[in-house]
DRENDO-1510 file (C-alpha; in Angstrom, 1 decimal, always signed):
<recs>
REC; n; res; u; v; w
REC; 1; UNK; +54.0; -121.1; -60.8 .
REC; 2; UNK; +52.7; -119.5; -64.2 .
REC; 3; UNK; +55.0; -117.2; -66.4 .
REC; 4; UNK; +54.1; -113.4; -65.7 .
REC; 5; UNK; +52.0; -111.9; -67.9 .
REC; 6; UNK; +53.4; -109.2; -70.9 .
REC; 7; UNK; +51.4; -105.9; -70.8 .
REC; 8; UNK; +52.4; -102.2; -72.1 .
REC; 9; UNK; +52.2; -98.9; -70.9 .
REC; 10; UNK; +52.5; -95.4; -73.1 .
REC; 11; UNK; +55.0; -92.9; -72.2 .
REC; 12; UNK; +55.7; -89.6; -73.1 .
REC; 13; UNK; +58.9; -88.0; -74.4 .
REC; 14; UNK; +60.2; -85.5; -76.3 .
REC; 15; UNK; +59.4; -87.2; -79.5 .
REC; 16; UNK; +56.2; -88.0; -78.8 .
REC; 17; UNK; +55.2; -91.0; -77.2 .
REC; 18; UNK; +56.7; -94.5; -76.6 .
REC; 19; UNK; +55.5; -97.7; -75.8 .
REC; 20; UNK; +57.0; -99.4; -72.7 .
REC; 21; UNK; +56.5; -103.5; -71.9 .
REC; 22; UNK; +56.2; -104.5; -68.3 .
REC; 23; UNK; +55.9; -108.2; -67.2 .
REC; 24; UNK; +53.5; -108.6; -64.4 .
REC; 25; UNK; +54.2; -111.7; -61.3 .
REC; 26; UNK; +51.3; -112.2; -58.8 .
REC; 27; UNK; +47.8; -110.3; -57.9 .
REC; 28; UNK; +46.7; -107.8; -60.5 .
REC; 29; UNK; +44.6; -106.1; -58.0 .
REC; 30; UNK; +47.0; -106.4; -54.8 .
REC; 31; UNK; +47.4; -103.2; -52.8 .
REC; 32; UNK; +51.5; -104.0; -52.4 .
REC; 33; UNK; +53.1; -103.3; -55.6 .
REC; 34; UNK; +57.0; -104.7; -55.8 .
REC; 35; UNK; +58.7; -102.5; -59.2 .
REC; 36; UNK; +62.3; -104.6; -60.3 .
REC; 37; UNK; +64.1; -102.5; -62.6 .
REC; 38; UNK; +66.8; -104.0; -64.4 .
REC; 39; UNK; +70.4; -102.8; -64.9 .
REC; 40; UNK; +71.7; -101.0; -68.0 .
REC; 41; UNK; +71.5; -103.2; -71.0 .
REC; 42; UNK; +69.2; -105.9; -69.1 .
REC; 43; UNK; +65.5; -106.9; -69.3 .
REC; 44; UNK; +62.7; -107.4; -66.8 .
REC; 45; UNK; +62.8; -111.0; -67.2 .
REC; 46; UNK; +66.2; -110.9; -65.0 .
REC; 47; UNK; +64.1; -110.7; -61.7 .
REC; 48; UNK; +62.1; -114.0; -61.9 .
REC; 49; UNK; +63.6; -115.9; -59.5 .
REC; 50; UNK; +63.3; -113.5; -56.9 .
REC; 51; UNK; +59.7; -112.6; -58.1 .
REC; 52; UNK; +58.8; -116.2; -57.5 .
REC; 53; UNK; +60.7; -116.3; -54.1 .
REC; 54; UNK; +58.4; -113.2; -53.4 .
REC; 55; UNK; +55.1; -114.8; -53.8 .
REC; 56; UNK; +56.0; -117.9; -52.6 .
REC; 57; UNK; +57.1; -116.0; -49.0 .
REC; 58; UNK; +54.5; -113.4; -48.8 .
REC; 59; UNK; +51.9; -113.8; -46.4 .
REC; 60; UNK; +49.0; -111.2; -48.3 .
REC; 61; UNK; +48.7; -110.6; -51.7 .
REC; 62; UNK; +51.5; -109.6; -53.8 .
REC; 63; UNK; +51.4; -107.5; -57.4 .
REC; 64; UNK; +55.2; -107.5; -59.2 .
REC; 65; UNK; +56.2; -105.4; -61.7 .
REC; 66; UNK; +59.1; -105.6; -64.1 .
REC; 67; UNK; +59.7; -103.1; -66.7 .
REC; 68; UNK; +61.4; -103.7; -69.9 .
REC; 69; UNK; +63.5; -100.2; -70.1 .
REC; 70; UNK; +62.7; -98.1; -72.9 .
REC; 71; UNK; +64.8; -99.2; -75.6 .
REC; 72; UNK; +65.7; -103.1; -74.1 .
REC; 73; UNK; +63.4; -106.3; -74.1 .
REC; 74; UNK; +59.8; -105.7; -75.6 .
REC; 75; UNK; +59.8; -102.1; -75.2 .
REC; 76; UNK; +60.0; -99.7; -78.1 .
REC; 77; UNK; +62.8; -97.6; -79.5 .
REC; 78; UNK; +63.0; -94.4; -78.8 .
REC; 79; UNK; +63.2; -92.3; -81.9 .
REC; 80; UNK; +66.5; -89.8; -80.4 .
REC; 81; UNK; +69.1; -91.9; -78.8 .
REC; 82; UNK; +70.1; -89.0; -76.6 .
REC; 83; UNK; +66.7; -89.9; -74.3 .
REC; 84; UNK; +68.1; -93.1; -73.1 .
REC; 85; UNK; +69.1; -91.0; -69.9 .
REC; 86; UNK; +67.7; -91.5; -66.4 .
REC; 87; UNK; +65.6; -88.8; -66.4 .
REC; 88; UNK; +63.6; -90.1; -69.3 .
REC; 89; UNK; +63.4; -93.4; -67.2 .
REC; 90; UNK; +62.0; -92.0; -64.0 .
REC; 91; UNK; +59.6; -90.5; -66.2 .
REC; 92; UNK; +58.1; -93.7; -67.8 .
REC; 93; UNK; +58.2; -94.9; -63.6 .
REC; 94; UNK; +56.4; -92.1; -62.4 .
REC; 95; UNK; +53.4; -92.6; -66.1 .
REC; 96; UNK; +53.7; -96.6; -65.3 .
REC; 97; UNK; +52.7; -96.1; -61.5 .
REC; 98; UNK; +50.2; -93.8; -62.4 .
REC; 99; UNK; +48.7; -96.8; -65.0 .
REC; 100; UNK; +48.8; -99.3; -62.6 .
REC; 101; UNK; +47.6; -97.4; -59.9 .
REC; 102; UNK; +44.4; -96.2; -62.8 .
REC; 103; UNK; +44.1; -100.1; -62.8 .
REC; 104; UNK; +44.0; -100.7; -58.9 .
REC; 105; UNK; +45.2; -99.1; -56.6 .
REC; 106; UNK; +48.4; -99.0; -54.9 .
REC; 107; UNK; +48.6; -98.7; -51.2 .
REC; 108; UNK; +52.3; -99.7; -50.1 .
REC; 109; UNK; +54.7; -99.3; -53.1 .
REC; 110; UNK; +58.2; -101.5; -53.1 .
REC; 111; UNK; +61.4; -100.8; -55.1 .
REC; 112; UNK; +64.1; -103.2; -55.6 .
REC; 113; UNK; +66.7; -101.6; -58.6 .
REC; 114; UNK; +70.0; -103.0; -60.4 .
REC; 115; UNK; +72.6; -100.5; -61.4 .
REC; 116; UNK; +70.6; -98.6; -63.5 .
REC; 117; UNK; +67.6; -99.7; -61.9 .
REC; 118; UNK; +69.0; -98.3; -59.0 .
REC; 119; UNK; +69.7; -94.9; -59.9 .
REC; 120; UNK; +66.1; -94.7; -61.0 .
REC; 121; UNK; +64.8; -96.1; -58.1 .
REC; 122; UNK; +66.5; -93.3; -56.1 .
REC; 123; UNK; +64.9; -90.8; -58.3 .
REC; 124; UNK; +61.8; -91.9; -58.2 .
REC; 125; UNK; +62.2; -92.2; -54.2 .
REC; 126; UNK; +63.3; -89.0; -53.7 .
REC; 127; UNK; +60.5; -87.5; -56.1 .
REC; 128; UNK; +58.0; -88.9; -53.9 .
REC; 129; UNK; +59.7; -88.2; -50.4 .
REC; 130; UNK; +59.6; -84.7; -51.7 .
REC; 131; UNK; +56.1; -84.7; -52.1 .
REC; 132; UNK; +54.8; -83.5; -48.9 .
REC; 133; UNK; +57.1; -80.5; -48.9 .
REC; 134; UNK; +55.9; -79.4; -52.0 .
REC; 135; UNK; +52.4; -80.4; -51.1 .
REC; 136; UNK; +51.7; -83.0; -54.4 .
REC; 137; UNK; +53.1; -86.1; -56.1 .
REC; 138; UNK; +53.4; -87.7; -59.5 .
REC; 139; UNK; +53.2; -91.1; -57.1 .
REC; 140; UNK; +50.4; -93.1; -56.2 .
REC; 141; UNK; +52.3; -93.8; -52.6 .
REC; 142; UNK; +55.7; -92.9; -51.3 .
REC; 143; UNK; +58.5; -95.7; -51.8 .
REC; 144; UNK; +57.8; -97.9; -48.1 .
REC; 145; UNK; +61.2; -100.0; -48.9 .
REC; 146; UNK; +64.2; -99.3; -51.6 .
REC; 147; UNK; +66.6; -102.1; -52.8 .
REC; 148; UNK; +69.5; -100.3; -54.3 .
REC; 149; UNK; +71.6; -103.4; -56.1 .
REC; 150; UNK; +75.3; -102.6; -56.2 .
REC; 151; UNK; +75.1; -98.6; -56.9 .
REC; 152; UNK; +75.0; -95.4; -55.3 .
REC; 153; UNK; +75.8; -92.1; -55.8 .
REC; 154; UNK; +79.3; -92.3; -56.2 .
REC; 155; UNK; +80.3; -94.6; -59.3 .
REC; 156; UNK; +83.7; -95.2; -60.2 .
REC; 157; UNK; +84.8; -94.1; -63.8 .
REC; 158; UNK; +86.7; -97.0; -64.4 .
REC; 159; UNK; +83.7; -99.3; -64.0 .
REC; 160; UNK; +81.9; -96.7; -66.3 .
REC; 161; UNK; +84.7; -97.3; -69.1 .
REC; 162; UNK; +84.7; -101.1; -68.8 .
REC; 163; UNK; +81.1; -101.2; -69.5 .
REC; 164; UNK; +82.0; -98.8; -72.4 .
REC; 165; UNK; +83.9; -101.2; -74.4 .
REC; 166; UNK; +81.4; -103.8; -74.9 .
REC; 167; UNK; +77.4; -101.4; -74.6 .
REC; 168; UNK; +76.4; -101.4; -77.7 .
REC; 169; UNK; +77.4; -104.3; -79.5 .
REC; 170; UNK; +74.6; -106.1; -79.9 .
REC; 171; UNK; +76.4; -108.3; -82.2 .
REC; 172; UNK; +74.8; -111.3; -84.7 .
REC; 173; UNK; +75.0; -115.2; -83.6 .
REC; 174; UNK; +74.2; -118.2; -85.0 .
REC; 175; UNK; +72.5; -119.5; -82.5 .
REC; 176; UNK; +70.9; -118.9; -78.8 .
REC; 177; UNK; +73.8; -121.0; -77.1 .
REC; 178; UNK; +76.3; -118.8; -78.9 .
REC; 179; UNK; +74.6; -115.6; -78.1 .
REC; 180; UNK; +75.0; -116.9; -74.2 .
REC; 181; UNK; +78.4; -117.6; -74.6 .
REC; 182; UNK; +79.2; -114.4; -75.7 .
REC; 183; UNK; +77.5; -112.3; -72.7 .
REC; 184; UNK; +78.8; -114.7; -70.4 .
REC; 185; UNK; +82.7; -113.3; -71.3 .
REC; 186; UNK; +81.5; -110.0; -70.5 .
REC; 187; UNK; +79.2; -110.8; -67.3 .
REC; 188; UNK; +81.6; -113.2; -65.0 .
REC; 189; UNK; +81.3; -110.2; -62.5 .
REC; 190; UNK; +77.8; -111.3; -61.8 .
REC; 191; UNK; +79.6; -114.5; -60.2 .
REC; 192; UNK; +79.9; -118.4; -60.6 .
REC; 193; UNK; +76.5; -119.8; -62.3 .
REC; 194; UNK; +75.7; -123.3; -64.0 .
REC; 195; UNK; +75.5; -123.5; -67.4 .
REC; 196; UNK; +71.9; -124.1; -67.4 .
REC; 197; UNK; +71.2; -121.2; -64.4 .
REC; 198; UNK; +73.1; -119.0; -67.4 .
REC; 199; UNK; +71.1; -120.1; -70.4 .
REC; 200; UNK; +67.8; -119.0; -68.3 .
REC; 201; UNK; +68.9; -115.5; -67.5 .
REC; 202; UNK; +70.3; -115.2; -71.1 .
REC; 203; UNK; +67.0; -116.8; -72.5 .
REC; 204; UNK; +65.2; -113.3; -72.3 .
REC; 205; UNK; +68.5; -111.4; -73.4 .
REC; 206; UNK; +68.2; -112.4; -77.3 .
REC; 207; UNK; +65.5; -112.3; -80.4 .
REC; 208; UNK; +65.8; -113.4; -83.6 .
REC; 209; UNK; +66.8; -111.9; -86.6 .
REC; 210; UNK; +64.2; -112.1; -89.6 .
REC; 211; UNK; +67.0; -113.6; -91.7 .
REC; 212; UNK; +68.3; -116.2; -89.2 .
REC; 213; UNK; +70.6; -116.3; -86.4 .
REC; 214; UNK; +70.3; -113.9; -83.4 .
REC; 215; UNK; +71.0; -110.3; -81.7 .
REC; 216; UNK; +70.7; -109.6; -78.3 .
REC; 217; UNK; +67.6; -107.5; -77.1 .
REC; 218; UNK; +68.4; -103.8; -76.9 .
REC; 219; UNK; +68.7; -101.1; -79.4 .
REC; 220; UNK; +72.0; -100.5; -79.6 .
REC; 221; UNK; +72.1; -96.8; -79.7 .
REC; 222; UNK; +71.5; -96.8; -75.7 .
REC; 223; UNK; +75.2; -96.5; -76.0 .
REC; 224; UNK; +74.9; -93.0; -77.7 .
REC; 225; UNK; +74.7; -90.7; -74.4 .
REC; 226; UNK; +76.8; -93.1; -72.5 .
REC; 227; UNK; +79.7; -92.3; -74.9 .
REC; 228; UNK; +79.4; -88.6; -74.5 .
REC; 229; UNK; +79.6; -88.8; -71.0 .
REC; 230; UNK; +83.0; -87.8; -69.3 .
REC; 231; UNK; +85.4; -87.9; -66.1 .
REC; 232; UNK; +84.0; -84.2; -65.2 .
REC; 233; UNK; +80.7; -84.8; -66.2 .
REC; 234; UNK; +80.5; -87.9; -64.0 .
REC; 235; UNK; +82.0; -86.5; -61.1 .
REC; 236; UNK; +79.5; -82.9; -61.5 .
REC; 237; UNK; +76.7; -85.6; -61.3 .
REC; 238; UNK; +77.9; -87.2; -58.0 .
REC; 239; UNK; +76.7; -84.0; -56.2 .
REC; 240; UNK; +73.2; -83.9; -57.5 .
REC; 241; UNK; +72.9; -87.5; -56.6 .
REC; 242; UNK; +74.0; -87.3; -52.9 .
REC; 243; UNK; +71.4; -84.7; -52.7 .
REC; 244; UNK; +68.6; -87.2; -54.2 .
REC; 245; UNK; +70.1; -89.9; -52.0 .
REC; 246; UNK; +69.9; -87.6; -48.8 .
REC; 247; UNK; +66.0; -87.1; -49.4 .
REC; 248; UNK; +65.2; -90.6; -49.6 .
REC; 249; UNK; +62.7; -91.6; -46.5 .
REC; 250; UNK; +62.4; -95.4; -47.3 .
REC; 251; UNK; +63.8; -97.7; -45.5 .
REC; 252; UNK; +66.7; -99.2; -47.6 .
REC; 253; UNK; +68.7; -101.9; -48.4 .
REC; 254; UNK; +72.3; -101.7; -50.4 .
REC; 255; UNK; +73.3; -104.9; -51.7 .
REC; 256; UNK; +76.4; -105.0; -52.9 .
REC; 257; UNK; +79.1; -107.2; -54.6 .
REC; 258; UNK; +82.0; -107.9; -52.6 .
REC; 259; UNK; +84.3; -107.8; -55.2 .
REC; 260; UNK; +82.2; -104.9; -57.5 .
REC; 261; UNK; +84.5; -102.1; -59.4 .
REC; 262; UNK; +81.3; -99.8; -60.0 .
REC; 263; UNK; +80.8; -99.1; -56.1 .
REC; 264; UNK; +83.7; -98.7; -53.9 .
REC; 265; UNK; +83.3; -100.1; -50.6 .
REC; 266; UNK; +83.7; -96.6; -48.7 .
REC; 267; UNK; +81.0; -95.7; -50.7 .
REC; 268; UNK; +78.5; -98.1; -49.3 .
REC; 269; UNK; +79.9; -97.3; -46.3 .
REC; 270; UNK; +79.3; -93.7; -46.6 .
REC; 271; UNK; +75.2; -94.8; -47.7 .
REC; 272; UNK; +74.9; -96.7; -44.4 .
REC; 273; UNK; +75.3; -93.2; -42.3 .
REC; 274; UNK; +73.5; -90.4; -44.1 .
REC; 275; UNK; +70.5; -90.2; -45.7 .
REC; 276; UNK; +68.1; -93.4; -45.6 .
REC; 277; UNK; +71.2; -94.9; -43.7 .
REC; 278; UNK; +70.8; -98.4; -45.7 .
REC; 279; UNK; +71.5; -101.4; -44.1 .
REC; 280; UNK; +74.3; -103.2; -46.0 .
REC; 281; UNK; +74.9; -106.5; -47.1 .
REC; 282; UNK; +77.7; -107.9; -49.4 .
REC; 283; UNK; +77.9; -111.1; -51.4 .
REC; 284; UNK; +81.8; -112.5; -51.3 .
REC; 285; UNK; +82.5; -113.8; -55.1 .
REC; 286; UNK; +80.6; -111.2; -56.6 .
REC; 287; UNK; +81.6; -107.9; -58.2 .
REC; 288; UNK; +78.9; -106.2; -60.3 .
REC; 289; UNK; +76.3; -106.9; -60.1 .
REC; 290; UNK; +74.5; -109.6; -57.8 .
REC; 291; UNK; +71.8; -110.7; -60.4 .
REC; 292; UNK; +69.3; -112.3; -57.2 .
REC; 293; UNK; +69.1; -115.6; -58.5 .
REC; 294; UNK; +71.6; -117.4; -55.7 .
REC; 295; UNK; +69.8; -118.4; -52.7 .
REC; 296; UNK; +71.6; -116.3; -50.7 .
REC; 297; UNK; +71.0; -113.3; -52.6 .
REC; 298; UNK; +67.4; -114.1; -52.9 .
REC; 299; UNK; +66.9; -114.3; -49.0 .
REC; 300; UNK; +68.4; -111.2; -47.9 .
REC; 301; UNK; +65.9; -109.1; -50.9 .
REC; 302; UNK; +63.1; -111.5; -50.1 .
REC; 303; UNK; +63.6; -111.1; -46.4 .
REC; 304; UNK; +63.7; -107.2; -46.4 .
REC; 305; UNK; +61.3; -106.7; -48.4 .
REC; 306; UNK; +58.6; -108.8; -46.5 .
REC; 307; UNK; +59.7; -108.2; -42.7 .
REC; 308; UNK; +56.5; -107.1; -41.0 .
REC; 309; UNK; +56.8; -102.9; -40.4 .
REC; 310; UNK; +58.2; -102.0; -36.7 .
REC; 311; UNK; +56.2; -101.6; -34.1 .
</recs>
């Protein structure tokens, strides 16, 4: 199965503009359009095992989308480091629907989200189940199916601080293998992989450096509005996300690692009975986050997302 394709998209924010990379899987011109977003210091390139489960399995023809945030992969940095926030990212959603839409359009819209990936998704979901109320929407369809990957609402501050110690450091290595090594102390969480399963989802995760050796693929000051945010702060959000959650329409999935520190089990428990009521399914041997490349992982995304509607 060919690579996907690199293509770019222009965003606005309060600087200006910047220029977001998407990779592309599948039918340009399909009417069902799959969006992966990545987790927080990730890449699009993260989702192509599942992307080619996806159009292996699907009976019609199948468009996949995987955005490089703002700031991570091929996309641009943004010029203030305090826009690396999720409301600048369901933003550049909403203007990258819109362009692929302008390109062709999109009948039955599909969201599978990591972490971070997830909290967008749920903005961007609730955004357009919010539409007919207010009689218009920024999206080109309403979100038919949600993936939310090992988040929710509710996110426990001590996973929050964990992450804090390492975001950032983008670090310098002498080589691609070392570079590997190095995320792979920080990302056992994900659970076990081969060494060569790890070198292909670190492959993306790393550029050169003009004077040799290599960095891994985000600007580091993503970590600038993480570091301001607080214990108060974090527990003032959980509010206005319940809400957002509570509005979502889409039928939803909430995949979640059995062993994960970020969401608490009571949590997910709490997401299966309120709201879009998610169907739940855990992955023992995992904490945060299930990454979709073990075949188990892949099968339970692959076969939610491409069930045939109820009668």
């Amino acid at each position: 199965m060919p690579d996907p394709s690199l293509n770019f998209v222009s965003c606005p924010d309060a600087e200006g503009r910047h220029r977001m990379g998407y990779w592309q899987w599948g039918d340009a011109r399909a009417p069902h359009l799959v969006a992966c977003v990545h987790g927080l210091s990730r890449q699009g390139r993260d989702f192509d095992v599942l992307a080619r489960a996806l159009l292996r399995r699907a009976a019609g023809p199948l468009r996949i989308v995987c955005p490089d945030v703002a700031g991570r992969g091929r996309s641009e940095w943004l010029r203030n480091p305090l826009g690396y926030q999720v409301p600048q990212y369901v933003g550049d959603m909403v203007a990258l629907l819109a362009h692929l839409h302008a390109q062709a359009p999109v009948a039955a819209l599909d969201w599978v989200g990591t972490s971070m990936g997830g909290l967008i998704g749920m903005g961007v979901a609730a955004q357009g189940a919010a539409a007919p109320v207010q009689g218009a929407s920024l999206l080109p369809a309403p979100v038919r199916r949600l993936v939310l990957n090992d988040v929710g609402p509710q996110i426990q501050w001590e996973a929050l601080a964990r992450i804090g110690t390492y975001l950032g450091q983008t670090g310098r290595f002498a080589s691609f293998e070392e570079a590997a090594d190095a995320m792979w102390a920080i990302s056992r969480s994900f659970g076990p992989h081969g060494r060569d399963e790890w070198l292909a989802l670190s492959r993306h995760m790393v550029r050169p450096l003009p004077d040799g050796g290599f960095t891994l693929h985000y600007d580091p000051a993503i970590a600038v509005p993480f570091r301001t945010l607080t214990p108060e702060a974090a527990l003032q959000g959980q509010e206005a996300l319940w809400q957002a959650y509570d509005r979502i329409t889409a039928r939803t999935l909430l995949t979640r690692g059995a062993e994960s520190d970020l969401l608490r089990r009571d949590t997910a428990l709490a997401m299966t009975q309120r709201g879009p009521r998610a169907r739940l399914v855990e992955f023992a041997g995992v904490g945060h986050a299930p990454n979709f490349v073990a075949v188990d992982q892949v099968d339970a995304v692959a076969s939610f997302l491409l069930e045939p509607e109820p009668q």
